[in-house]
C-alpha positions in Angstrom: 87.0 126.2 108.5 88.9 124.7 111.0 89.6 126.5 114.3 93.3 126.4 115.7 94.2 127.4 119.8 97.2 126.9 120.8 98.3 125.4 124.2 101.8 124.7 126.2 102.3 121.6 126.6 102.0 122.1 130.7 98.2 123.5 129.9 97.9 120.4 126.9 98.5 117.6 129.9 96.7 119.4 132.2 93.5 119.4 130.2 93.8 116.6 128.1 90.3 115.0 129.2 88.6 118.6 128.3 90.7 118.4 125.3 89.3 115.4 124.0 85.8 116.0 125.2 86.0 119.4 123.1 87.2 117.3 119.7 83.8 115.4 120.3 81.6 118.5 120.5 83.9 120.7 117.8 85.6 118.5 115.6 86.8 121.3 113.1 88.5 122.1 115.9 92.9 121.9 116.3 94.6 122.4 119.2 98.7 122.9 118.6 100.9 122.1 121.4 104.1 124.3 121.8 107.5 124.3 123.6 109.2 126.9 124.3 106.8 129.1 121.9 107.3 127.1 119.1 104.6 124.5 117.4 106.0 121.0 117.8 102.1 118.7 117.8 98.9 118.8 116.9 95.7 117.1 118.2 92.5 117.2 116.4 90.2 114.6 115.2 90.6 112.0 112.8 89.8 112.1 109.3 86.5 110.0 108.3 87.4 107.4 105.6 84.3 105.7 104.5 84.7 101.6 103.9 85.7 100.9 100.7 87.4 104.1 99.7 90.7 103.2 99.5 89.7 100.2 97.7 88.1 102.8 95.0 90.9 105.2 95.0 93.5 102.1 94.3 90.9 101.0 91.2 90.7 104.7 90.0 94.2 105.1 89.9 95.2 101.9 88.5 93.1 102.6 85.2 94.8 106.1 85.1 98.2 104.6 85.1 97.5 101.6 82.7 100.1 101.5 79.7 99.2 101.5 76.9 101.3 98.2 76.1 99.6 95.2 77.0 101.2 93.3 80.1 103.4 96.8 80.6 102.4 97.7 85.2 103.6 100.7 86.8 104.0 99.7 90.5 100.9 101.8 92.1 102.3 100.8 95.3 105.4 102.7 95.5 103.3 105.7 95.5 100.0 105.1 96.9 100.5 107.1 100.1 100.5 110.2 98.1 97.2 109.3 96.4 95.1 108.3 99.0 96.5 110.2 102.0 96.0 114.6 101.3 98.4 117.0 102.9 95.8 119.4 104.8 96.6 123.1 104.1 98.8 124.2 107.1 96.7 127.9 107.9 
């Protein structure tokens, strides 16, 4: 579960080194930056991609998009971003 605290963006430069120290300890953890009251940013850690896993997401998806024609390819590439990068839920 991911915790969320919200922070103008005066109080985000301000604490910016406690900021990222915090991400280190509490990684769940997002901080949104507002102006004017309104949610324009977000910082929080980095998603963990392990090596090779876009390498076996490409392969995986390739053999679920083979034709059944021989020598028939659907272009993979024009779409990869939306297989290999998820949307997080916005809470």
């Amino acid at each position: 579960m991911q915790m969320k605290t919200v922070l103008s963006i005066t109080d985000a430069r301000k604490k910016l080194p406690a900021i990222i120290r915090a991400l280190k300890s509490a990684p769940d953890t997002v901080y949104q930056i507002t102006v004017h009251n309104e949610v324009v940013a977000e910082i929080k850690s980095p998603s963990i991609v392990t090596p090779g896993e876009a390498a076996t997401k490409l392969i995986e998806l390739r053999k679920k998009l083979r034709g059944k024609r021989k020598g028939y390819r659907i272009p993979v590439s024009e779409d990869i971003k939306q297989h290999l990068y998820v949307a997080e839920d916005s809470d």
